[in-house]
C-alpha positions in Angstrom: 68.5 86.2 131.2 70.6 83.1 130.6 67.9 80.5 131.9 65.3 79.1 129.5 62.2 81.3 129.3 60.1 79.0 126.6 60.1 75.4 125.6 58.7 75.4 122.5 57.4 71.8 121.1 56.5 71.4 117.4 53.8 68.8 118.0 54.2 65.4 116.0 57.3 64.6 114.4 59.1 61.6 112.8 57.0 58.4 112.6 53.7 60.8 113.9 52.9 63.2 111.1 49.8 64.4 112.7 47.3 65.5 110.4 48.2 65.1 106.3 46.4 66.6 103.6 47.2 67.5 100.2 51.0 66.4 100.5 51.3 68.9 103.3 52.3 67.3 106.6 51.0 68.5 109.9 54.5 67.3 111.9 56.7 69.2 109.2 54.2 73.1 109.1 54.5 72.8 113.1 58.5 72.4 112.5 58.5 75.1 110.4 56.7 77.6 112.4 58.8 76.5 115.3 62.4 77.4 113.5 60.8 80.8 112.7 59.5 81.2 116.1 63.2 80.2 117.6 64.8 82.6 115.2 62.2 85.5 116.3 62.9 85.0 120.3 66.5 84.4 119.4 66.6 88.0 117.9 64.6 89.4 120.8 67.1 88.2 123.4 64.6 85.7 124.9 66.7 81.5 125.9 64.6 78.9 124.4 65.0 75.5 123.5 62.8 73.0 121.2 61.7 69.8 122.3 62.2 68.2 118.9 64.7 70.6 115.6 64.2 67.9 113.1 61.7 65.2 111.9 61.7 62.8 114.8 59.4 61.0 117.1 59.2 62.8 120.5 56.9 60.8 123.3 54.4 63.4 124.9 56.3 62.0 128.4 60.0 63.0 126.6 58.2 66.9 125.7 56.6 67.2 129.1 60.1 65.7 130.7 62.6 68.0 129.2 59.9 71.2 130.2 59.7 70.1 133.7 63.5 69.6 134.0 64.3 73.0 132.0 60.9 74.4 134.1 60.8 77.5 131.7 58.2 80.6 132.1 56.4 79.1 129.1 55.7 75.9 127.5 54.6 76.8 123.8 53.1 73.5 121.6 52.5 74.1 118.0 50.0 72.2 115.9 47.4 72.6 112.9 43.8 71.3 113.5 41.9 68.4 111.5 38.2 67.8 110.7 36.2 65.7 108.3 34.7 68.7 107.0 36.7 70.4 104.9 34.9 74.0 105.4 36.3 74.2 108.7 38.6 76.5 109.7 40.2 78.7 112.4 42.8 79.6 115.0 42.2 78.4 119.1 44.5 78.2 121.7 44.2 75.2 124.7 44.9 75.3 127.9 44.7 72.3 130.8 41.1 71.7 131.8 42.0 73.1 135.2 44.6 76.2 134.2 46.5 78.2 136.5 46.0 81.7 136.2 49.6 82.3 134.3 48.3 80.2 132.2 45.1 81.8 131.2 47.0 84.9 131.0 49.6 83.9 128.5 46.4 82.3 126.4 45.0 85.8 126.3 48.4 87.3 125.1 48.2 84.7 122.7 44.5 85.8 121.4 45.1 89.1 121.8 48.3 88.6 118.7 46.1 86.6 116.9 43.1 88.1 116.6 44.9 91.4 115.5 47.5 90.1 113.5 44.9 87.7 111.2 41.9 89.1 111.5 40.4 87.5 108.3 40.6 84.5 110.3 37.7 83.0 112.4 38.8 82.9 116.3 37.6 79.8 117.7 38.5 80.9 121.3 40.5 79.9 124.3 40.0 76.4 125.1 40.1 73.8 128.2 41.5 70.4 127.1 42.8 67.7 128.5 46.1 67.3 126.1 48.7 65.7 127.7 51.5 68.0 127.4 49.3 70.8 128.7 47.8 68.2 131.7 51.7 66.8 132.6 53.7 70.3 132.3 54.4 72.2 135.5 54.9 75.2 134.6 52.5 77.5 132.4 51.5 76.0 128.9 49.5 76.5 125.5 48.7 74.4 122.5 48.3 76.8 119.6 45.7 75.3 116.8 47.7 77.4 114.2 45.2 77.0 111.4 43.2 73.6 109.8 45.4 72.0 107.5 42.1 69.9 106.2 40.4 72.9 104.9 42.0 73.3 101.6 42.0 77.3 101.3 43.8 77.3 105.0 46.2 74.6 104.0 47.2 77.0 101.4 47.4 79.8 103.7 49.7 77.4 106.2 51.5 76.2 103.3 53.3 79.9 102.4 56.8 80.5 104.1 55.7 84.2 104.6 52.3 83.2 106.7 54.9 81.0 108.7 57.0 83.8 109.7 54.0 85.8 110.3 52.4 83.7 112.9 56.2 82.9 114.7 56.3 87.1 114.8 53.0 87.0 116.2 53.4 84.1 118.5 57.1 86.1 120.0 55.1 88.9 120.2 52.4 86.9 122.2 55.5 85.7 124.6 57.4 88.7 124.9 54.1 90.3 126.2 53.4 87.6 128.8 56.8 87.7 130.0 57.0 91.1 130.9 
């Protein structure tokens, strides 16, 4: 199994921090959560590679080029949500507007993990979106809305090394089930 089965992409990076509140930048949680989530597949056998390891900027067309060239099983984006209102809160996962049924399918292992593994957590459901790396990627791909990093009680929650490796162990379990 020597051929890339994931490209995981932690979303923002280098002059794009995403989302920032309370010294806690999106670009940097998403990185984190990535290097966990590389260790965990590394230690289940399963070839990845990341579209950024360290705090850079990475165009959506250089993440969306480098999956369609490496044209892995999975394309796996990793981001924290944003809103003005700082009771909101919850996990979603997005797929393209128009998803191919692999697609779907790998959002359901996704949910499935999830739902089980943080189940104190509000499940804001599978979504359709038009994000670019899900719209440009040909293969199967997810954006994963790992928590809201406005909401100052989930911030906290995203802010602990051990929830990190919790959701990459989730998220490798959510990929080693849709790969089998």
């Amino acid at each position: 199994m020597s051929q890339i089965q994931v490209v995981i992409d932690p979303g923002h990076g280098g002059t794009d921090n995403g989302a920032s509140y309370g010294y806690v930048d999106e670009d940097d949680t998403n990185l984190e959560i990535a290097y966990y989530l590389g260790y965990e597949l590394g230690e289940a056998g399963v070839p990845y590679i990341m579209t950024r390891e360290k705090d850079e900027y990475v165009s959506l067309e250089q993440r969306s080029t480098l999956a369609n060239i490496k044209m892995p099983k999975l394309f796996v984006s990793i981001h924290c949500d944003a809103f003005h209102k700082q009771t909101a809160s919850g996990m979603s996962v997005h797929v393209y507007q128009h998803p191919s049924w692999n697609a779907l399918r790998a959002a359901d292992c996704f949910q499935k993990q999830l739902t089980v593994h943080f189940p104190s957590h509000r499940w804001r459901g599978i979504r359709r979106s038009n994000f670019h790396v899900l719209r440009e990627t040909h293969m199967p791909a997810v954006l994963i809305e790992c928590e809201f990093i406005s909401n100052p009680e989930t911030r906290r929650f995203l802010k602990k090394p051990e929830n990190k490796r919790r959701m990459a162990q989730c998220f490798k379990r959510s990929i080693v089930n849709y790969l089998r």
